[in-house]
N, C-alpha and C positions, 0 to 999 in steps of 0.2 A: 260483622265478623271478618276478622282478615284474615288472608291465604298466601304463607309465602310460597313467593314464584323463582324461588334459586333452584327447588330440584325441581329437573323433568319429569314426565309420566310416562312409564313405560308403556304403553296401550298393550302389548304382547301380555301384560299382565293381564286385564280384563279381555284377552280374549283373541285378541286382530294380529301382532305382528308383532317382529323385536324393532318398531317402530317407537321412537318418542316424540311428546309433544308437549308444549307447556301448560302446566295447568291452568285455569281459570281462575284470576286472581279476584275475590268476592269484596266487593264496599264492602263498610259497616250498614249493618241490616239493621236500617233504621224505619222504616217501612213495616207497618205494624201487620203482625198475620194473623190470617185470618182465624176466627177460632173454629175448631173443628170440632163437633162432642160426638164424635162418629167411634165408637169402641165401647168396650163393657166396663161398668160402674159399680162400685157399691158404695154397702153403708149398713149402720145397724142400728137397732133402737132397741131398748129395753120396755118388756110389760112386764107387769109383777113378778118381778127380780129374773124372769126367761129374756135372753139375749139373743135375737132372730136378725139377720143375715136377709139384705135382702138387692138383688141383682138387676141391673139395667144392661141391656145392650143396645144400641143405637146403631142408626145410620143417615148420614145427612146425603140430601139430593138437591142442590141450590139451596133455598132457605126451609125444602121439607124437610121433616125427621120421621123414621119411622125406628120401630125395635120391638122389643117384650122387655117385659116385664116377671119379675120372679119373685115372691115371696115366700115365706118360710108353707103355707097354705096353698097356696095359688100361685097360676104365670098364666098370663096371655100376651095377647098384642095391645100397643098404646095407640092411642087415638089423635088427633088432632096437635101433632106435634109441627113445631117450627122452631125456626131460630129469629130474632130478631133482635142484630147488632150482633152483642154477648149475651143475650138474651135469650135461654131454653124453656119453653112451655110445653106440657103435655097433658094428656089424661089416661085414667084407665079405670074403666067401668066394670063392676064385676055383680051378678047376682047368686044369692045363696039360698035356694026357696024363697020364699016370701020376703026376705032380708037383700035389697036394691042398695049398692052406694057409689060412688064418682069419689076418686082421687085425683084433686090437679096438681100438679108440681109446676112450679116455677121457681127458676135457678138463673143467679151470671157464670159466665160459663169462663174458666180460665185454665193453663196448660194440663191440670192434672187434676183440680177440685170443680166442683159446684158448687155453690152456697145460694141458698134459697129458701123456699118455701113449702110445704106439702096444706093442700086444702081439703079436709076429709067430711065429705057432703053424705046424709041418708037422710030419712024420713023421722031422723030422733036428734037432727038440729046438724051444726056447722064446727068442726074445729080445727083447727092450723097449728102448725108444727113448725120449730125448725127445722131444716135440712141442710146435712153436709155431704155428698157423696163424691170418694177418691177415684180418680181414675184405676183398672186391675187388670193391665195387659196379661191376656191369659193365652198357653199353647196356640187355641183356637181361633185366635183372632190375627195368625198369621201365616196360617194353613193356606194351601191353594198356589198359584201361576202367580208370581209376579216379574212384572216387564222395569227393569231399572233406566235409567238415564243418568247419562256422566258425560258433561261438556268440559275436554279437553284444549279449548283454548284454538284458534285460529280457526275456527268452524267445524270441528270436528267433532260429532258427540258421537259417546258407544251406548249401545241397549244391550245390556245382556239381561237374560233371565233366569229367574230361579223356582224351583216350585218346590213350596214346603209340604211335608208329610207326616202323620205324625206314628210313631210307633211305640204303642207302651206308654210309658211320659216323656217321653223324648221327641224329639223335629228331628227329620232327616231331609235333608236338603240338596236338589239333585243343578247344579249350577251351567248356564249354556253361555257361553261367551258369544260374541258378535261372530267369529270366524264356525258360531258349531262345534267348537269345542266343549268336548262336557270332563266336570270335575264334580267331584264331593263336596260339599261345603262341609266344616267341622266347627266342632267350640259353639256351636247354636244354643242360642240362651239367650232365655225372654227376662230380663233381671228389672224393677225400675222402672218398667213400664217402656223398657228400651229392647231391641233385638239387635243382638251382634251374631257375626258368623264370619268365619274365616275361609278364604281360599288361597291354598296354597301348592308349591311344586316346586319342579324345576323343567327349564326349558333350555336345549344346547346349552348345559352346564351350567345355565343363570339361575342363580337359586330366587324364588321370590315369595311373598306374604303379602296380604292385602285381608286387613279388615273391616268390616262393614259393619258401623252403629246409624241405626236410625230407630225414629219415635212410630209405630204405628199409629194411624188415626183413620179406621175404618178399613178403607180400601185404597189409601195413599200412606205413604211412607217419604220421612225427608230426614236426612242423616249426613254424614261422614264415613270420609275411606280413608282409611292411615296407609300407606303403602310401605313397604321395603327390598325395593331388589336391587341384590348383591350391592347392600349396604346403601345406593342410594334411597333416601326417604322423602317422603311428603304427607298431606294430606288434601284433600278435594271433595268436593258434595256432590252427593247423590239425591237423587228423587226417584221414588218409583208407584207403580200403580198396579194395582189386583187386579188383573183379567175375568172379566164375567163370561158366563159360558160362549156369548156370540163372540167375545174377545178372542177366547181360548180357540174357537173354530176357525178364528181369521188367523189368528198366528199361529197354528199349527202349520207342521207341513203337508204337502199336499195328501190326501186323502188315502187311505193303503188299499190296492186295487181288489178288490173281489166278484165274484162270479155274480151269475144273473140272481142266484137267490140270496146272494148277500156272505157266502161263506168265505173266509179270504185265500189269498191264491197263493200265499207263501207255503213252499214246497215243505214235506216231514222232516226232513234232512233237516232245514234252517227251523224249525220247532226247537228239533232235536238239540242243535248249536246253541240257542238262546238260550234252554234250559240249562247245559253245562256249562255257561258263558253264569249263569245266573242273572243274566239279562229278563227270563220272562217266565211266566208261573202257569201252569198248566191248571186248570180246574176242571174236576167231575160233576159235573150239573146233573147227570142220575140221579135215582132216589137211594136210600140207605140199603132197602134189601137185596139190588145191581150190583151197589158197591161190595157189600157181603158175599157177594158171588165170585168177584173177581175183578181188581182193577188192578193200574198202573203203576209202577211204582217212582216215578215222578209227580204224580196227583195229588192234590185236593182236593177234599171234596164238598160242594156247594151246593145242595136240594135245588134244585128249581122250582118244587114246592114252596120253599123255607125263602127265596128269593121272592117270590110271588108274594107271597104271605105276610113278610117283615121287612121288604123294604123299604117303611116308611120308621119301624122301628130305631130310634136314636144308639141302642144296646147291641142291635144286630147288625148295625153298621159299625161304631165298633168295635166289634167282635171279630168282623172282615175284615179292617182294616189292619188287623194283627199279624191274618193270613196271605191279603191281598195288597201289598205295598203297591201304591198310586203309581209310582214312578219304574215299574217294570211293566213289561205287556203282558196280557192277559189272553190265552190261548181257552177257548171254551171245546168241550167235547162232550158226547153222550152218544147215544148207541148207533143213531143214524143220520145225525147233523142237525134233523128239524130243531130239538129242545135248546141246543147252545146258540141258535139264532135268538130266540125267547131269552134265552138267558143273558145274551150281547146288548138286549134292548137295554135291559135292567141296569146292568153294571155301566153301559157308558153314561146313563143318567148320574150315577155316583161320581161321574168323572175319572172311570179306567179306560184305559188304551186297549179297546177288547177285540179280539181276533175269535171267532168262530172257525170251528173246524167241519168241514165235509166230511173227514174220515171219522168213524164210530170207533168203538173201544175192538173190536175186533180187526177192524182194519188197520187202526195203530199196533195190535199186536202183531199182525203178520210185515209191519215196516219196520217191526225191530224194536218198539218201543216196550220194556221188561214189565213183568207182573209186580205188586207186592204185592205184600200184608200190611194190614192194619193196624198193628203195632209200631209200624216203619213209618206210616204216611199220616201225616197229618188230615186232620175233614174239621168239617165246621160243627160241632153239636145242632 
């Protein structure tokens, strides 16, 4: 694939300075890549004339695979998965009472199909299938931290990051340039089995646009940036990678400071400013009949109960996530501080930015911070 090298790259655009630098002008990618079958699959089969649906998600780890398995009946985990060449094998063992059976699938694996095999083994004989399953980039397989790379030519590469969220049926996308800078990303749309998103502005009067298509495949991503600012254009590759949780801990910034028991030390005042900033989301971790007595009227309200209880639940996360956008901080409160520490544990497992508060709902009220009603404030059923 070739890259023409007439226009510059602004790097001010991805993030650094109203510096330019030439792009990276790419051979022809003759260089065969690697197959990746890291993402979610389907495919369907017909049984007497019912049409059932049935779902792969994977993950490759050198030549392991692991994933689940879905069917119109059942889902688990697959077993003994590998890749060898283009080459995917796996199994998946299920019993039903006294009724034992093994499915093996074996497939060549290529950019968006499989083509293969299914071997359907029990104790009433052997029989084999063919199999076709389409690649089906979905929302959620590009949810989460990801860390980008863009080699600008003379030794220069940027990382910027972006971490997708999802809300309703929509990604919302919170964008950090190499310089710290943060922008909106817009136009997010998984089409194709492709993600694009746009970041755009202007900078001392430079107007700019920059789009980003890239193929998911698992927890890597490899694509294209079309650029435009103030009319000069180009295009350049990109790569990026999903941050896993040790990832996410190492490239965070450094730790936000808190007291001996763990409650943080930002003052009610900068609560208060986040909140009207809409930077950050206050939650009532009380129980229902607290809250029916009298609460905040910037709150939410989150059971610590209902936390304990369902957060392994796939429904009741989300159901959070409707009220608890990933990419704002999360301020926890209840009457005396111990329960929003319990509650801190929970949520940062989800992956929120959670801030525990020392002050109780009483102490918030004598800082100033207003009552509602329940018809105002949203809470979580």
């Amino acid at each position: 694939m070739q890259r023409s090298n007439k226009f510059w790259l602004p790097v001010f655009v991805f993030g650094l300075a109203t510096t330019w630098f030439m792009p990276t002008v790419q051979g022809d990618d003759k260089e065969a890549q690697q197959v990746v079958p890291s993402g979610t699959w389907k495919w369907e089969r017909t049984f007497n004339d019912n049409t059932r649906t049935f779902v792969l998600r994977l993950k490759m780890d050198g030549d392991k695979v692991t994933g689940t398995y879905q069917g119109s009946r059942d889902e688990g985990k697959i077993t003994d998965g590998k890749m060898d060449g283009d080459m995917l094998s796996f199994q998946y063992k299920r019993e039903t009472g006294d009724f034992q059976f093994t499915v093996k699938y074996q497939g060549k694996v290529s950019e968006d199909t499989i083509k293969g095999t299914i071997e359907f083994s029990s104790d009433r004989g052997t029989r084999e299938f063919d199999w076709e399953a389409k690649r089906s980039t979905e929302l959620e397989d590009v949810l989460g931290n990801w860390k980008l790379k863009i080699e600008t030519g003379e030794g220069n590469v940027l990382e910027p990051s972006i971490r997708f969220t999802k809300e309703g049926d929509k990604l919302k996308g919170a964008y950090v340039g190499p310089r710290d800078t943060h922008r909106e990303a817009t136009n997010i749309k998984v089409v194709e089995n492709k993600l694009t998103f746009e970041i755009s502005g202007e900078d001392n009067e430079n107007a700019f646009n920059v789009v980003y298509t890239g193929k998911p495949r698992g927890d890597s991503i490899k694509g294209t940036i079309d650029y435009d600012f103030n009319g000069n254009t180009g295009t350049v590759d990109f790569q990026g990678k999903r941050l896993q949780e040790k990832e996410k801990n190492a490239a965070a910034k450094p730790a936000e400071k808190v007291t001996a028991r763990g409650h943080t030390t930002d003052s009610l005042k900068t609560v208060q400013q986040r909140l009207v900033d809409n930077t950050a989301v206050l939650v009532d971790v009380r129980e229902q009949h607290e809250w029916d007595q009298g609460h905040l009227e910037a709150a939410v309200l989150v059971q610590l109960s209902k936390l304990k209880e369902e957060s392994d639940s796939k429904d009741f996360v989300e159901q959070l996530a409707q009220i608890l956008p990933q990419d704002k901080i999360i301020y926890c409160h209840c009457r005396a501080g111990g329960r929003a520490l319990v509650a801190t544990s929970i949520l940062q497992k989800m992956g929120y930015d959670v801030r525990p508060l020392k002050a109780g709902y009483a102490d918030l009220l004598k800082a100033g911070f207003s009552t509602g009603n329940q018809q105002l404030t949203d809470k979580l059923d």
